[in-house]
N, C-alpha and C positions, 0 to 999 in steps of 0.2 A: 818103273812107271812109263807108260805110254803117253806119245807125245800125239795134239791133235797133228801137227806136222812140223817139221824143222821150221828154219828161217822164214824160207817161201812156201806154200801149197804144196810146189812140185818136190818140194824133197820130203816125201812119203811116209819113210821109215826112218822115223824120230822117235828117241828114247830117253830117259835115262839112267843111266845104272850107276848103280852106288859104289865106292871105292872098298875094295876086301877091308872088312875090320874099322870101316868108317861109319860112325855114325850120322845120318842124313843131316843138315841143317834146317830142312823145313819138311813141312807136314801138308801134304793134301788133304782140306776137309772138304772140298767141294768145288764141281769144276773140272773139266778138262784142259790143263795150261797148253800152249806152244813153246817151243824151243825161246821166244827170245821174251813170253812172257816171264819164262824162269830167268833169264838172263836180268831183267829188269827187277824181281823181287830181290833176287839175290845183292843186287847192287842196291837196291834200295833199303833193304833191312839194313844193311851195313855201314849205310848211310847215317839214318836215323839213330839205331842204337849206338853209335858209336858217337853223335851229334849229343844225345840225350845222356850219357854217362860224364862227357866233357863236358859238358853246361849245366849241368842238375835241371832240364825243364824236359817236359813233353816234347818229340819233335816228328816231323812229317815229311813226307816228300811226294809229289808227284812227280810221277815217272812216265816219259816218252821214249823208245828208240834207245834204249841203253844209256841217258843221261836222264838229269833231274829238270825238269818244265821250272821245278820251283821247291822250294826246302826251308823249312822254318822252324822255330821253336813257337812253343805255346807264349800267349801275348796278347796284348789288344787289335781288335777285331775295327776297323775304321769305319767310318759311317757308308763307303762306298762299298768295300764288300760286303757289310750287312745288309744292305739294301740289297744288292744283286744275287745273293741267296738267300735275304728273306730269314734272317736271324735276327734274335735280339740280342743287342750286341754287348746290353750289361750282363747277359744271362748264359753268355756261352762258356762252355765248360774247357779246359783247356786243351785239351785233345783236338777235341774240334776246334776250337781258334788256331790249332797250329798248321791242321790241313787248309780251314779255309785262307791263312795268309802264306801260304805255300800254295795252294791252284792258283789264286789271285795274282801273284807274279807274273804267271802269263799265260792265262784264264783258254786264250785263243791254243794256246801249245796242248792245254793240258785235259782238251776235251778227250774221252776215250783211252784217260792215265790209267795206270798202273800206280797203288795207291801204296804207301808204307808208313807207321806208324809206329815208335817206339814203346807205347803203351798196351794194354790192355782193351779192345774197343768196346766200348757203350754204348747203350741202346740212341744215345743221341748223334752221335759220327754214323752208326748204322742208318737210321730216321736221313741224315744229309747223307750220304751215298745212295740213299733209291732215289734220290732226287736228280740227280749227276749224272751224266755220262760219261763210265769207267766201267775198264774190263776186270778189274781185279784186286784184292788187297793183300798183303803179309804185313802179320801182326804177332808178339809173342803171346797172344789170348782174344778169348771173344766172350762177354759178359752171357749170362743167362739171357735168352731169345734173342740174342741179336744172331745169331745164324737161321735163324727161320727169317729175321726178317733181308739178311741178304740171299736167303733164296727164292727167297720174289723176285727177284731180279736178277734181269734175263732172262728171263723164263727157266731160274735154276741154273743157266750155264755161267753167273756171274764166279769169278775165282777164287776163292779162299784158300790163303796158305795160312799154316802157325810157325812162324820159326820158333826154334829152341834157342832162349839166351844163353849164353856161353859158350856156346856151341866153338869150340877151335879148330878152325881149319889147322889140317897137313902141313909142315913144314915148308912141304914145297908142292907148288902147284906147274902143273903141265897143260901143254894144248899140241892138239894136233891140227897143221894146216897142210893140204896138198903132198900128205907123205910124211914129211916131217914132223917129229915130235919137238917142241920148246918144253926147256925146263927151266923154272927160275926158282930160288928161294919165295916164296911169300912173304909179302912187306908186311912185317907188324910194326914196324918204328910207332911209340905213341904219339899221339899229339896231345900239347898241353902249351901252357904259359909258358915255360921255357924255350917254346920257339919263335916267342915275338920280346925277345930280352933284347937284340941286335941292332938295336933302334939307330939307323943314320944320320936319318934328318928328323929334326922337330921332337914333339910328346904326341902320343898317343891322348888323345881325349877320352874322359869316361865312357866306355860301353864301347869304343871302337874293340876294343882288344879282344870282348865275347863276339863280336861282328867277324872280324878277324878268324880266328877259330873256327868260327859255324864255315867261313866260306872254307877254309882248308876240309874241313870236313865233308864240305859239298865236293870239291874239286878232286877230291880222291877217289871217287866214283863217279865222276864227268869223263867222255873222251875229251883226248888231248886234239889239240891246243884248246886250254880252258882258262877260261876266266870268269870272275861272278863281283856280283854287285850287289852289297847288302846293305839294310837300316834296319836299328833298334829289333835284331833278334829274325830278321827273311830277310831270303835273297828277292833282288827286285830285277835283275837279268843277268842272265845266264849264258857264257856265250861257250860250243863244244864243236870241237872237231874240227876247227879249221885249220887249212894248212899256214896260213898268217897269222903272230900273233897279233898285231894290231887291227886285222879287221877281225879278230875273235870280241876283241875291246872296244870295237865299234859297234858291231852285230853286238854285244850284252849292255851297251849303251843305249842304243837305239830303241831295246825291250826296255830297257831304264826309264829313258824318258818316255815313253807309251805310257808305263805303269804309270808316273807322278802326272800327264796331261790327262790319263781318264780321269782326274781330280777335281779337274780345271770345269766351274760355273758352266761353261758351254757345256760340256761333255754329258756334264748331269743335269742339265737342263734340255735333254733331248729327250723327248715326251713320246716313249713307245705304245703304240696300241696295245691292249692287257694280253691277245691271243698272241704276239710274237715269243717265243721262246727266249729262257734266258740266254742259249748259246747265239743265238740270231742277233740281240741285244747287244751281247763282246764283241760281235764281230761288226758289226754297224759301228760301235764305237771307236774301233781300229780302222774303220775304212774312213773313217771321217776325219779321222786326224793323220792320216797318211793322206790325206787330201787330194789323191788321184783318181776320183770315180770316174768310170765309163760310161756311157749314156745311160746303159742298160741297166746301172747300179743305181746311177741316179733315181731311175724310176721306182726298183724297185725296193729304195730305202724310204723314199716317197712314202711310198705304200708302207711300209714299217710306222707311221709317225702319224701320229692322231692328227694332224693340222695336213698331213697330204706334201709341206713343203720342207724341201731339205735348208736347213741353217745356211749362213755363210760360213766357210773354213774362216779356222784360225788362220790371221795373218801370219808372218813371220815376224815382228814386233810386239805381238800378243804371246806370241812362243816363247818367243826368248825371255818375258817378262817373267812368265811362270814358272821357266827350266829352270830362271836364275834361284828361282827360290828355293829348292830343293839343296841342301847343303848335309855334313853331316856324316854321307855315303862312304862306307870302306869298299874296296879294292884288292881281290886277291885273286893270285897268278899262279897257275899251274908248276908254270916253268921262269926263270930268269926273265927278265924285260929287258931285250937284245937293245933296243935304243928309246928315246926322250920321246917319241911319236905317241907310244900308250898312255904316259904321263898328261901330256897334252890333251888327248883324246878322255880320260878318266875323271882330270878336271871337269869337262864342259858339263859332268853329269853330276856332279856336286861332293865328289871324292874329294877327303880331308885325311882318308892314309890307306895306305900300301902297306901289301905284304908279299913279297915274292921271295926266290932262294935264294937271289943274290949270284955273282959269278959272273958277269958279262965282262966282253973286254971294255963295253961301254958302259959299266959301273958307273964311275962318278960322274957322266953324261946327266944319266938316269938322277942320279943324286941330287947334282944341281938344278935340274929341270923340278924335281920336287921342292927343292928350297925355294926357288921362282916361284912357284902354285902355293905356295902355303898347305902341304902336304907331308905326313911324318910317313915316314921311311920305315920298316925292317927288313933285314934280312932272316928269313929262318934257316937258309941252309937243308932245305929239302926241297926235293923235285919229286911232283905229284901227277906225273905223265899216268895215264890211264887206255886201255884197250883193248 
């Protein structure tokens, strides 16, 4: 298969060729991919399906940059994202409730994702993707006419891949960088119940444990340093690639409480004119609660809002009223949690448990800093570094 072009533009002569004797894992039905939109299905099938066999439910992920914007099981749809795409919320089929509470995680990231889907897609997830701006989707099937109706979109150059379920990677998988070939075994270690047994501090509360789960299952396909922040079956932020862990845990806090304050009376009580777009809407609602506009934004959110006038920002007493309410939140870590700073940090956003591999020489640091927070502990004993 021909590639529109590698990573960037400038690397031309992009391909892919299939391994002797190996069967493809995904299907081109439509679409020209680039090198890193395969890079993103592939990690996102992987995602999903393997999210959706561990949980028995529907599950979705959108995809930015080789990490997930946002990842969910199927579930209740809240009055806030129904509104903002314009669903009925008793009536949404569970496919779709599991992408729209996975873009909604962080709606702003996930404009122009890369779409993935454990199920089968219907004519009703196709109907919300002409709506969206997205480059692409893999899926293991596409119902009768939903591939005509995603080739409207785009003008035809929107993406379709089909993976094949079962499909089993190679024992071992290789990369070439600057000369060099890497060879590693391929990590199939499963994930299940048996890796949140380890419990340090506290009980797991009901439903943390499937929370628990979904984030390992997220973080296995995030670049490292990863962390994720989940409720009741989505992740609610995400945090990849940094060279810190605790400001990974800050950066997927920070999306944290974004998600729980677009909740907040003010928020939805910002009265856009009917001609603003829904993406223009997220993003006016992120600038307003990061509460640093420029003159120039000022004006032209003004101009977004039927009354002409921008609201007062949330105080900081109003903030904290509302962050404190958000309780509940699981917490799971890529890598070990070197010291007490993330624990701290994980609290402020309404985490009531953890799940990391455990191993630091600051272990019972970490331990007792959870016992302080009212925070239940495991260790799984896996490291879920991703790249």
């Amino acid at each position: 298969m021909d590639l529109r072009y590698g990573i960037n533009p400038q690397n031309t002569n992009a391909r892919v060729e299939a391994l002797p004797g190996a069967e493809p894992p995904l299907e081109l039905l439509q679409g020209q991919p680039s090198y890193v939109n395969l890079l993103d299905a592939l990690n996102a099938w992987q995602l999903v399906s393997e999210a959706a066999a561990l949980l028995g439910r529907p599950a979705a992920a959108s995809f930015k940059h080789v990490s997930p914007a946002g990842a969910a099981l199927a579930g209740p749809v809240d009055p806030v994202t129904a509104e903002l795409y314009a669903v009925d919320p008793a009536a949404v089929g569970p496919l779709t409730s599991a992408y729209l509470r996975a873009r909604d995680a962080d709606p702003k990231s996930s404009y122009g994702d890369f779409v993935a889907v454990s199920h089968e897609v219907d004519l009703e997830l196709a109907d919300l993707l002409a709506r969206v701006v997205s480059d692409g989707i893999v899926a293991p099937g596409y119902a009768p006419g939903v591939l005509d109706v995603l080739a409207r979109k785009k003008n035809g150059r929107y993406l379709v891949l089909e993976a094949r379920p079962g499909h089993v990677p190679p024992a071992v998988e290789r990369r070439e960088v600057h000369g060099l070939r890497l060879v590693q075994d391929t990590d199939t270690v499963p994930l299940g119940a048996d890796l949140l047994t380890d419990v340090r501090v506290g009980t797991l509360a009901p439903g943390a444990a499937e929370d628990l789960l979904l984030g390992l299952a997220v973080l296995r396909r995030t670049q490292s340093n990863s962390v994720c922040y989940l409720r009741d079956g989505a992740a609610l932020g995400i945090g990849a690639g940094q060279q810190s862990r605790v400001d990974c845990t800050r950066l997927a806090g920070a999306k944290t409480d974004t998600w729980w304050l677009r909740r907040h009376p003010a928020v939805r009580a910002l009265d856009f004119r009917p001609e603003v777009r829904r993406q223009d809407r997220v993003n006016w609602q992120i600038r307003y609660l990061e509460g640093d506009l420029t003159p120039d934004e000022r004006v032209r959110f003004a101009a977004a809002l039927r009354g002409g006038d921008v609201p007062d920002e949330l105080g900081p007493a109003e903030r904290a009223a509302w962050t404190a309410r958000l309780d509940g939140v699981a917490f799971v870590s890529d890598g070990y949690l070197p010291f007490r700073d993330n624990v701290d940090h994980a609290r402020r956003h309404g985490v009531r448990a953890i799940a990391e591999p455990g191993g630091s020489v600051r272990s019972a640091e970490v331990e007792a800093a959870c016992a302080e927070r009212g925070i239940a502990l495991v260790h799984t004993g896996l490291r879920l570094f991703h790249h």
